[in-house]
C-alpha positions in Angstrom: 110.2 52.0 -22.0 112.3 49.5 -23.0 115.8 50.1 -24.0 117.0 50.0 -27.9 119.4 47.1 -27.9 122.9 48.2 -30.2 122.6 46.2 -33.4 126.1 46.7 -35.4 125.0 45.7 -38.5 122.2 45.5 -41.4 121.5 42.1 -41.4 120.8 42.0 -37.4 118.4 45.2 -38.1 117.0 43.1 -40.7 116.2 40.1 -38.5 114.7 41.9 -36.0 112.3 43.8 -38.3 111.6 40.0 -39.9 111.0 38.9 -36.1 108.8 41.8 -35.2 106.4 42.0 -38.9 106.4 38.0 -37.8 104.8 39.1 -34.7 102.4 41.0 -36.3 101.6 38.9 -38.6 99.9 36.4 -35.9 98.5 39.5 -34.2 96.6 40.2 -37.7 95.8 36.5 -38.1 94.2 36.2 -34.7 92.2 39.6 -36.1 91.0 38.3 -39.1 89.8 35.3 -37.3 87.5 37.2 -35.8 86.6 39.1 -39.1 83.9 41.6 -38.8 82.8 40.1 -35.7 83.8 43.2 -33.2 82.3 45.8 -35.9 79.0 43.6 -36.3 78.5 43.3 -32.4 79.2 47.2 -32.0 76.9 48.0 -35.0 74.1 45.8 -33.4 74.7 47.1 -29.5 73.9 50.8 -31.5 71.1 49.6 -33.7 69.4 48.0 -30.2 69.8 50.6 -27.9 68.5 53.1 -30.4 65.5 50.5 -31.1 64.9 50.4 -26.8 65.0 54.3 -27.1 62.2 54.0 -29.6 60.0 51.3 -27.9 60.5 54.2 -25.2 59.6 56.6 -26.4 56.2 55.4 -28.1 55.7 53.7 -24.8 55.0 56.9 -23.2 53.2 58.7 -26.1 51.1 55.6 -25.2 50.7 56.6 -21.6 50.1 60.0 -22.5 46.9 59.3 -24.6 46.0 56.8 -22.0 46.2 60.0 -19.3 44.4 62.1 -21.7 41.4 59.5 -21.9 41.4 59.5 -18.3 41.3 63.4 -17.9 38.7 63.8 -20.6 36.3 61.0 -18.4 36.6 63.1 -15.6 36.0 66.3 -17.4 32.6 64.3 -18.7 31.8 63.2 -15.7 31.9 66.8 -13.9 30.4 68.0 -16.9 27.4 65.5 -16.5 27.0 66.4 -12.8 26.5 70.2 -13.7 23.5 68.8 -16.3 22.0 67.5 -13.7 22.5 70.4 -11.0 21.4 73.0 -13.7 18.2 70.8 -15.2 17.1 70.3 -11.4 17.4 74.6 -11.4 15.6 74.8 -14.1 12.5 73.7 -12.4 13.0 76.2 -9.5 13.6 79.3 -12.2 11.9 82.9 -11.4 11.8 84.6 -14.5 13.3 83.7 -18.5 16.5 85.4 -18.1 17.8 83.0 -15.1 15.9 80.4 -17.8 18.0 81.1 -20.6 21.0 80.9 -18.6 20.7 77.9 -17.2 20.1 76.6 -20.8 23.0 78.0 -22.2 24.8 76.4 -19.1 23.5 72.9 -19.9 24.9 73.3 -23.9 28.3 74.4 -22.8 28.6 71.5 -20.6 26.9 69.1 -23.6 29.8 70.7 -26.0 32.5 69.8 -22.7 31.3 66.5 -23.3 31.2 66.2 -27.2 34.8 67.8 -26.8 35.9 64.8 -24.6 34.2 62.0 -26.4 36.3 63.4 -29.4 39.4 63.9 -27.6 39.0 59.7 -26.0 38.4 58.5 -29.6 41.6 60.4 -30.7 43.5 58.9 -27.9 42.2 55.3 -28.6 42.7 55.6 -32.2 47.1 57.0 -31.2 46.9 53.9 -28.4 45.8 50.9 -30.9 48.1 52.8 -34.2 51.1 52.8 -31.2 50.4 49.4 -29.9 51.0 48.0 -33.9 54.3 50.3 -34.0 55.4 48.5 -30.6 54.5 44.9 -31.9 56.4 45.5 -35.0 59.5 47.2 -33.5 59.6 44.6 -30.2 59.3 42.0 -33.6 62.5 43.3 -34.7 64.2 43.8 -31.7 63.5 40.4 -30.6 65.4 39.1 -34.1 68.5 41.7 -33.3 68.7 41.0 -29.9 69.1 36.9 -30.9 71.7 38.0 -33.4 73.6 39.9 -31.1 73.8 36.9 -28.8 75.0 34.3 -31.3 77.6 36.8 -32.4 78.7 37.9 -29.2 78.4 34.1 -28.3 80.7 33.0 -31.6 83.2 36.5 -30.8 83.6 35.0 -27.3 84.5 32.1 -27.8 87.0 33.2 -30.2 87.9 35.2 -27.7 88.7 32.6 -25.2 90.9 30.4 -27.5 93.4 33.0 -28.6 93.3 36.0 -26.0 96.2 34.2 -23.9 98.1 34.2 -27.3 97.5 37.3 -28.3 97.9 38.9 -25.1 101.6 37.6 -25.0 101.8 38.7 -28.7 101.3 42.0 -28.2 103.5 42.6 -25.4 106.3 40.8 -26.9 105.4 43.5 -30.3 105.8 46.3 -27.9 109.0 45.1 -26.2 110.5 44.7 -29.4 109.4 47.3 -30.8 110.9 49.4 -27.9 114.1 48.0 -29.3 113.8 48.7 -32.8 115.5 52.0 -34.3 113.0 54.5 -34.2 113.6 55.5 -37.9 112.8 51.8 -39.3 110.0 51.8 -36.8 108.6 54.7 -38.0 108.9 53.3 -41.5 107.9 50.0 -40.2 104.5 51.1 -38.8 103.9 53.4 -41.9 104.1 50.6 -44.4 102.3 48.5 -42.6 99.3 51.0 -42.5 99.6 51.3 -46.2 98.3 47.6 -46.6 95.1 45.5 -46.0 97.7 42.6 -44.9 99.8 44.2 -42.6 103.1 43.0 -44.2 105.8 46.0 -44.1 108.9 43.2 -43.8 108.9 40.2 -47.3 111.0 38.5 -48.6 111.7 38.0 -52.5 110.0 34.8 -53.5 110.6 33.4 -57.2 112.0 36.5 -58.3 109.4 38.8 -57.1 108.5 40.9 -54.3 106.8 39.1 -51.5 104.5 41.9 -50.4 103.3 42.8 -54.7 104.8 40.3 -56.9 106.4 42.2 -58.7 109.1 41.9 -60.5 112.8 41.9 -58.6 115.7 41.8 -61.2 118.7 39.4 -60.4 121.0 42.2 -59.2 119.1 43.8 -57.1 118.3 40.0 -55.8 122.7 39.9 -55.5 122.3 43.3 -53.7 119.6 42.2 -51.4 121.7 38.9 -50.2 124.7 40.6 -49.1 122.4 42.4 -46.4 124.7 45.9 -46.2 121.7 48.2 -46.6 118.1 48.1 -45.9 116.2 47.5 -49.8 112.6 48.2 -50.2 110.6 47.4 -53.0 110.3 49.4 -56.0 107.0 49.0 -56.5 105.8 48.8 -53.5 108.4 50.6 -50.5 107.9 47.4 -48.5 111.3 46.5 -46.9 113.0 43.6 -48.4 114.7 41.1 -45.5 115.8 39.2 -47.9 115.8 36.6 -50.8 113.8 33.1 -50.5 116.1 30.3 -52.3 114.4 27.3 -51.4 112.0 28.8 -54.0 112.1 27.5 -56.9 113.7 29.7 -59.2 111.9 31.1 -62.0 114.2 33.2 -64.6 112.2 36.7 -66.4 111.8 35.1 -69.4 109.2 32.8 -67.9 107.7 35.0 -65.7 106.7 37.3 -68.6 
């Protein structure tokens, strides 16, 4: 961890909370550079591999009606065979009980085979409904998978111009902030959550905040210059560094 260097007075603590939210502030530019780019390429990873699990998983109810069709044939065919062994008996038959059970035989192996013919022409009619799902799902997983790659494409490349900066960024954020007082860094941090832009540290710019815009009144401007305590907005708590004068100056009057 690096060691918190002594600053004696306000106005260095100042400067090196201005330094530090400046550092941050390229951080966040990089970030928003990339917009939604990260959450769009996540989202679309999820919303594939979810698709995949679903080709998958119709895939094999597929298989399995194509199993069943295959059982059922064999069932007819074995079914067919004992027709054919039980009419051949029928000629060979001693009395009309052994007769009538050979007959009743020969329907119970007809009804195995009405059973199966029903059973195939279910499993055909789940193979060709499941072969439309697949079309229509590998359809749009053919479209997401293309937008993933320009994204991930575009996100790379982004990538590639400004990870060297911001790799250096961020470690020069966490050395100084390894230097900063931890109770401004706290309050630093907090602030800086508070907001979409990031900005915890502004500046008063033509007589108003630089974080809110609102309203700073003159002595509070002559408090902020002298720098001999740490000022935060009052309608907003950002910390105020201090006062931008190459501004041009804009009195109340006009700003209302």
């Amino acid at each position: 961890m690096a060691r918190k260097k002594e600053l004696t007075t306000v106005a260095d603590k100042l400067e090196q909370l201005e330094e530090l939210q400046a550092i941050h502030s390229k951080i966040d530019a990089i970030h928003i550079l990339k917009g939604e780019l990260p959450i769009e390429v996540a989202d679309l990873e999820d919303e594939i591999a979810g698709t995949q699990k679903r080709v998958a998983k119709v895939q094999v109810e597929i298989d399995d009606a194509q199993a069943e069709i295959e059982h059922r044939k064999t069932l007819m065919k074995e079914a067919q065979s004992l027709i054919t062994k039980y009419d051949k008996q029928l000629h060979n038959v001693k009395n009309n009980r052994e007769f009538d059970a050979l007959n009743k035989e020969i329907e119970l192996q007809k009804l195995e085979i009405q059973l199966a013919e029903k059973k195939i022409r279910e499993a055909n009619f789940t193979i060709e409904n499941h072969k439309k799902q697949l079309d229509e799902i590998q359809k749009r997983l053919d479209s997401k998978e293309k937008d993933l790659d320009i994204k991930k494409k575009e996100l790379q490349n982004i990538i590639k111009d400004t990870e060297k900066e911001e790799k250096e960024l961020n470690e020069k954020a966490k050395e100084m902030e390894g230097e900063v007082e931890e109770r401004f860094l706290l309050a630093f941090n907090r602030i800086r959550k508070s907001y979409k832009n990031g900005l915890a540290v502004v500046k008063v710019s033509r007589n108003a905040c630089g974080g809110c815009f609102g309203f700073i009144p003159p002595q509070t401007q002559s408090e902020i210059r002298t720098k001999k305590k740490i000022s935060t907005c009052e309608h907003c708590g950002r910390i105020i560094s201090g006062v931008d004068d190459s501004a041009v100056f804009i009195s109340e009057e006009e700003m209302a």
